[in-house]
C-alpha positions as CSV (number, residue, x, y, z in Angstrom):
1,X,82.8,-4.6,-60.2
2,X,81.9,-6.1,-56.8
3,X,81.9,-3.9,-53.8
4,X,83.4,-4.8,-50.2
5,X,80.8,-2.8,-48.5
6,X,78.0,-4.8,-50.6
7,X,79.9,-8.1,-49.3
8,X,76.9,-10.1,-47.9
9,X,76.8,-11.6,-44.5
10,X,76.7,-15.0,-45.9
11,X,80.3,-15.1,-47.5
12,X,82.7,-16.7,-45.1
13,X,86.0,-15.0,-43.9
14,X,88.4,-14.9,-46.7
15,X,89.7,-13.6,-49.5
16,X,86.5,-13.9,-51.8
17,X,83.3,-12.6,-51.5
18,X,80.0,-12.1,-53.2
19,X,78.5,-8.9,-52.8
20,X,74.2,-7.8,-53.0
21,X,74.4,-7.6,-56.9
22,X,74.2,-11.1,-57.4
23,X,70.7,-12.4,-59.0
24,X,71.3,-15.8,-58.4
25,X,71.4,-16.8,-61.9
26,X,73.6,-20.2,-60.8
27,X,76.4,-19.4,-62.3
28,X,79.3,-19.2,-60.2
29,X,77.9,-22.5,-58.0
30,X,78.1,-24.7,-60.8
31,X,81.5,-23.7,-61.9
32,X,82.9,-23.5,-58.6
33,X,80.7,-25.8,-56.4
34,X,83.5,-26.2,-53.6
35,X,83.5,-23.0,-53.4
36,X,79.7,-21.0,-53.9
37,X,76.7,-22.2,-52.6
38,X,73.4,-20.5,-52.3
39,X,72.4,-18.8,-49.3
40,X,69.5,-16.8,-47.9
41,X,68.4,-16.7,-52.1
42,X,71.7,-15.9,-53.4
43,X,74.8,-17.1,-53.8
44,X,78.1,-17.0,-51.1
45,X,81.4,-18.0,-50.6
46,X,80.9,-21.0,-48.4
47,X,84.6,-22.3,-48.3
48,X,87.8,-20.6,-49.5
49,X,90.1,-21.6,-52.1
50,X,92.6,-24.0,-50.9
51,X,95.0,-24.5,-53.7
52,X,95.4,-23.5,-56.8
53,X,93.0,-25.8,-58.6
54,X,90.1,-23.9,-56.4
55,X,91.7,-20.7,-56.6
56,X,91.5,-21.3,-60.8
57,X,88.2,-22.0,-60.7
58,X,86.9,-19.0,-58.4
59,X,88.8,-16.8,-60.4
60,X,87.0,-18.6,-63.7
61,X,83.1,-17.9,-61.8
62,X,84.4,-14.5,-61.0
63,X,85.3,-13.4,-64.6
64,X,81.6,-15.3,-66.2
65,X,79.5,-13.7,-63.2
66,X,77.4,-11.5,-65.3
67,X,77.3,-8.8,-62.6
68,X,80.2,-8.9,-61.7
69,X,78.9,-9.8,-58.0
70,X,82.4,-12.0,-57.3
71,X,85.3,-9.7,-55.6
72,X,88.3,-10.0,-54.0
73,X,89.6,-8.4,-50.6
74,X,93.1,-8.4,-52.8
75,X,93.8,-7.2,-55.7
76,X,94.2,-10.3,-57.8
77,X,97.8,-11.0,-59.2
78,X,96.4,-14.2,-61.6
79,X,93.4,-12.4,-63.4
80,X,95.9,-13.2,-66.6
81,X,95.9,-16.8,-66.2
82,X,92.3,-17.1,-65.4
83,X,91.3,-14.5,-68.6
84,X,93.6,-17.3,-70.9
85,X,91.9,-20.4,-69.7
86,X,88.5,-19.6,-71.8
87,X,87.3,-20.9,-73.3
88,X,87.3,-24.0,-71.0
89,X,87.3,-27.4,-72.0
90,X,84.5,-29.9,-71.9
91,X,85.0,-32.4,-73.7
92,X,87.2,-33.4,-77.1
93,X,86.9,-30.0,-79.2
94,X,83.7,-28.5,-77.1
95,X,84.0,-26.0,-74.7
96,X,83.1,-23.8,-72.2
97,X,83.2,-19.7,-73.6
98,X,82.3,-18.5,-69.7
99,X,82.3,-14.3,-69.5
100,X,78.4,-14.8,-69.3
101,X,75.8,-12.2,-69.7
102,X,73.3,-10.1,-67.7
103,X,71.0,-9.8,-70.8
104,X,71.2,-13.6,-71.0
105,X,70.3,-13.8,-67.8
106,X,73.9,-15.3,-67.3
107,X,73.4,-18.2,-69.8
108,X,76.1,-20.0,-71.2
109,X,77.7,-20.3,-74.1
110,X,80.0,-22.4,-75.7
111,X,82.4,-23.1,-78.7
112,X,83.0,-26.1,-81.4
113,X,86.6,-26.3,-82.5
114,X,86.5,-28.0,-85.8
115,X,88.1,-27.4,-89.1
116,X,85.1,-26.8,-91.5
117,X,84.4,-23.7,-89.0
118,X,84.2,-22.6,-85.6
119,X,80.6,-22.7,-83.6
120,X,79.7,-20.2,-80.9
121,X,76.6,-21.2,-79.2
122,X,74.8,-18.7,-77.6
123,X,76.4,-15.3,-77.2
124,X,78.9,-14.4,-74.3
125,X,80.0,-11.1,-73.3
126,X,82.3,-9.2,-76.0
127,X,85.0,-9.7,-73.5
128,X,88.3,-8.9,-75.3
129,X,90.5,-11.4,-73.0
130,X,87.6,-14.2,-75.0
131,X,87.6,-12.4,-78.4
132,X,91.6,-12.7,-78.2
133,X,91.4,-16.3,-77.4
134,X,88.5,-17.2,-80.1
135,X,91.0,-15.3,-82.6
136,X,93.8,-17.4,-81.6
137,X,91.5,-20.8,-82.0
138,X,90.4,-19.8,-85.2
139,X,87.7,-17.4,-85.3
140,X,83.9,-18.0,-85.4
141,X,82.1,-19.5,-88.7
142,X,78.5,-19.7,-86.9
143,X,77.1,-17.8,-84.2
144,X,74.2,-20.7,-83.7
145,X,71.7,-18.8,-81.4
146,X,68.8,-21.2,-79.7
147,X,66.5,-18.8,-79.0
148,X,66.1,-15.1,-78.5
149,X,66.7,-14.9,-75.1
150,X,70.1,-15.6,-74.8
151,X,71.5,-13.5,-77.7
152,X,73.5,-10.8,-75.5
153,X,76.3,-9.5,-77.8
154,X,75.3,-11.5,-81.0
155,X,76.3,-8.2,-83.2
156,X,79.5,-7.5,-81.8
157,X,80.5,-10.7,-82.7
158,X,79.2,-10.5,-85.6
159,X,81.2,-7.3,-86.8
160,X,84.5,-8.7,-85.3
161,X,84.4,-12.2,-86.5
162,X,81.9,-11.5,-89.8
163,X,80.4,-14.8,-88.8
164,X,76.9,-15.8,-90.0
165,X,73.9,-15.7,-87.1
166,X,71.6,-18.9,-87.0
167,X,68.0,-18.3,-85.5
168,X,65.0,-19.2,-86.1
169,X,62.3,-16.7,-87.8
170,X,59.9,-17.1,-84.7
171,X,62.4,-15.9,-82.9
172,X,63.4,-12.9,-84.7
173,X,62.8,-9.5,-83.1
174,X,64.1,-5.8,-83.8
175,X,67.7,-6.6,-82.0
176,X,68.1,-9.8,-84.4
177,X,66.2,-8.9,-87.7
178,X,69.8,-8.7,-89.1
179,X,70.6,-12.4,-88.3
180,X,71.7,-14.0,-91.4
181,X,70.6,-17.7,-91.3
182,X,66.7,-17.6,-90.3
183,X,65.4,-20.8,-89.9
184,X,61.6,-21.9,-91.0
185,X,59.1,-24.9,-89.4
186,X,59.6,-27.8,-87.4
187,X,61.3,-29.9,-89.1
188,X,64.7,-30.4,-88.2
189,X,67.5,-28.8,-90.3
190,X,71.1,-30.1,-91.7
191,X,73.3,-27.9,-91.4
192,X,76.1,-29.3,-92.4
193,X,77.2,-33.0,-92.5
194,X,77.7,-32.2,-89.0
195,X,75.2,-29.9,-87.3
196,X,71.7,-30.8,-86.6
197,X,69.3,-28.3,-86.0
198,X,66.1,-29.3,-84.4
199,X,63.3,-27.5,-83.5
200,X,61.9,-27.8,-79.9
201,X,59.3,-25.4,-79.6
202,X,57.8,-24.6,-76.1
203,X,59.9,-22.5,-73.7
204,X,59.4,-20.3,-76.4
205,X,57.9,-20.6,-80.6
206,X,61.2,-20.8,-82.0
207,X,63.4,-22.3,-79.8
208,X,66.0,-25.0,-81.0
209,X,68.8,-27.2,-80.2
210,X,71.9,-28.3,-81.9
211,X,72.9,-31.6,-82.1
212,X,77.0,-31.9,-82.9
213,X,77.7,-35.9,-82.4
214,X,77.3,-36.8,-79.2
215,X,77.0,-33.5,-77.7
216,X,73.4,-31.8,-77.3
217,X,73.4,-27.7,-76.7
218,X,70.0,-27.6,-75.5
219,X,69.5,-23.4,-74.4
220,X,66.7,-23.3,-71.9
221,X,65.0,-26.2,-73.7
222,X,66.5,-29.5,-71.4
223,X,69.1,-29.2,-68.6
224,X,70.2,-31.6,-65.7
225,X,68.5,-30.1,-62.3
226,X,70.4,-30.4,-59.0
227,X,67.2,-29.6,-57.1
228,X,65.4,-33.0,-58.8
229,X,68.7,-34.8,-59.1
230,X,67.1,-35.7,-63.2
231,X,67.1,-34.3,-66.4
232,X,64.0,-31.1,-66.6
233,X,62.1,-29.3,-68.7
234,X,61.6,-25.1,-67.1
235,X,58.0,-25.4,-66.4
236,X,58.6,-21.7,-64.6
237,X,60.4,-20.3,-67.3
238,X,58.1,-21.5,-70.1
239,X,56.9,-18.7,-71.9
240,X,55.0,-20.0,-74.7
241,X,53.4,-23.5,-74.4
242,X,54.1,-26.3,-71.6
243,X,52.0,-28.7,-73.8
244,X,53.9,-28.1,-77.1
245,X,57.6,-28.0,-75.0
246,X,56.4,-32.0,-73.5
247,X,55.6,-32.9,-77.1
248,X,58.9,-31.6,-78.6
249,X,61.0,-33.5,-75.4
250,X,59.2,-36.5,-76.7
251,X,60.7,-36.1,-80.5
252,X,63.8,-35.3,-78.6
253,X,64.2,-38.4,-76.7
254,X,64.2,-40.9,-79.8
255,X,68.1,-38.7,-80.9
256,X,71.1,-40.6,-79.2
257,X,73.6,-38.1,-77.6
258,X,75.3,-38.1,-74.3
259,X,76.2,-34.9,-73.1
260,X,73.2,-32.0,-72.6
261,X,74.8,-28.6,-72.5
262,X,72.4,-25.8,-71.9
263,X,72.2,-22.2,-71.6
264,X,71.0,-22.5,-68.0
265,X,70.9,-25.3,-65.4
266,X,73.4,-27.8,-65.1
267,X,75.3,-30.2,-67.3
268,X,74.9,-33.6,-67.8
269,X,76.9,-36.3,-69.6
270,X,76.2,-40.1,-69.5
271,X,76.4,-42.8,-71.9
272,X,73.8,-42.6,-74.5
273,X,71.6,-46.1,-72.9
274,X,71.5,-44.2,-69.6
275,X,70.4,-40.7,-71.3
276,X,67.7,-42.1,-73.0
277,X,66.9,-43.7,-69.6
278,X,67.4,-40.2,-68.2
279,X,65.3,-38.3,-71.1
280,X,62.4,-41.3,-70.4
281,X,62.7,-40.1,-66.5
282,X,62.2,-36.5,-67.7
283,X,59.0,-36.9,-69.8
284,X,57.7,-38.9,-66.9
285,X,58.3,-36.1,-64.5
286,X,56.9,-33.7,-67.4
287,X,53.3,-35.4,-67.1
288,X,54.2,-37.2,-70.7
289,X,52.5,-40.8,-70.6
290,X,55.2,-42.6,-72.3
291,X,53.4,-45.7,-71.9
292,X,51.2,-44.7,-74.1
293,X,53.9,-44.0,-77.0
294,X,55.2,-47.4,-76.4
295,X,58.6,-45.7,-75.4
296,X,58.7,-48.1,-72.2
């Protein structure tokens, strides 16, 4: 819970406020970019809501902000209405889960909404408002986790929904060893006639990405940077080789999808000749010589 005396200088006048807790992990400024922006290394309120659309969606940062750094001088009457609008939608049957995670680091996750099974992406928060609505959408099938970083309350759901855990072995450690579905080498995986698995190692051994149509959940492999205004690999946040995460963004760029969804950084969708324009500007940017791979 955010506290008034915590409120940091930066916030504006007004009704919301964010308060010293927050790590800047991003969140709250790309839901609510009207409304958040960063400030002396963190993130403020930088304009108040107006109407009820901005209200919605400072209400929607305030529930995924995984301190719980986003207050209110007033005790909200609509928490209900934002609690019932997660899981969010994206796009067609893909979206948003919000109620993100400190362990994650305040990744994302997300859900698929299809009728051979529910996909959770990543792990949220066992928030029961979110467990209530996932219930009502039809439960959970997969639990597909990219990597082991972003695995927050994989067990919980696990219990609840008794759905079966997808990592990959590399990534397996003593909080996951129970995962059923481990995953082996490089090669990419078929799911089912409908989810591709594919192995991306580099911001850490394991680390994968799913591939559902046009719609790429990428982790902390590939997201959309505001600071470069271009597609990025995490070159500060790459724990286990930069070399072997350029090579796998390579293999990466020859798959045709147009929206990247990751666990953090920002989204991007665009039609799939202007991502593999995009994915072309990335590996350029990475140090990749496409030239070279006669990608020009």
């Amino acid at each position: 819970m955010a506290h008034l005396t915590q409120r940091r200088p930066e916030n504006v006048d007004g009704d919301f406020y964010v308060d010293q807790t927050c790590i800047d992990c991003d969140t709250c400024r790309w839901m609510a970019p009207k409304i958040f922006a960063r400030e002396a290394g963190k993130s403020a309120v930088h304009h108040q809501p107006s109407d009820d659309a901005e209200r919605l969606q400072a209400m929607q940062a305030l529930l995924s902000c995984p301190t719980a750094s986003i207050g209110t001088v007033e005790k909200p009457r609509d928490i209900k209405i934002a609690q019932f609008s997660f899981p969010t939608p994206i796009a067609e049957n893909v979206y948003h889960c919000g109620y993100h995670a400190e362990s994650s680091f305040g990744a994302a996750s997300y859900l698929i909404q299809r009728p051979d099974g529910n996909v959770l992406v990543d792990s949220p928060r066992f928030a029961p408002p979110l467990v209530k609505r996932l219930e009502e959408m039809g439960g959970i099938r997969y639990l597909y986790l990219t990597h082991r970083d972003d695995v927050a309350d994989h067990q919980k759901y696990r219990d609840h929904f008794g759905c079966d855990r997808i990592l990959h072995r590399d990534e397996i450690n003593q909080t996951t060893q129970s995962v059923e579905i481990k995953l082996i080498g490089s090669d990419p995986i078929q799911l089912d006639s409908e989810l591709l698995i594919l192995p991306v190692p580099g911001h850490t051994k394991g680390h994968t990405v799913l591939l559902y149509q046009k719609f790429l959940f990428t982790g902390d492999h590939l997201a959309w940077s505001s600071r470069f205004n271009h597609l990025i690999g995490f070159r500060e946040a790459c724990w286990y080789s930069w070399e072997e995460l350029k090579r796998s963004m390579e293999k990466l760029s020859h798959y045709s999808f147009e929206w990247v969804l990751p666990g953090h950084g920002r989204r991007y969708h665009a039609d799939a000749k202007t991502m593999h324009q995009e994915m072309q500007k990335c590996l350029a940017w990475m140090g990749f010589n496409v030239e070279s791979q006669g990608q020009n």
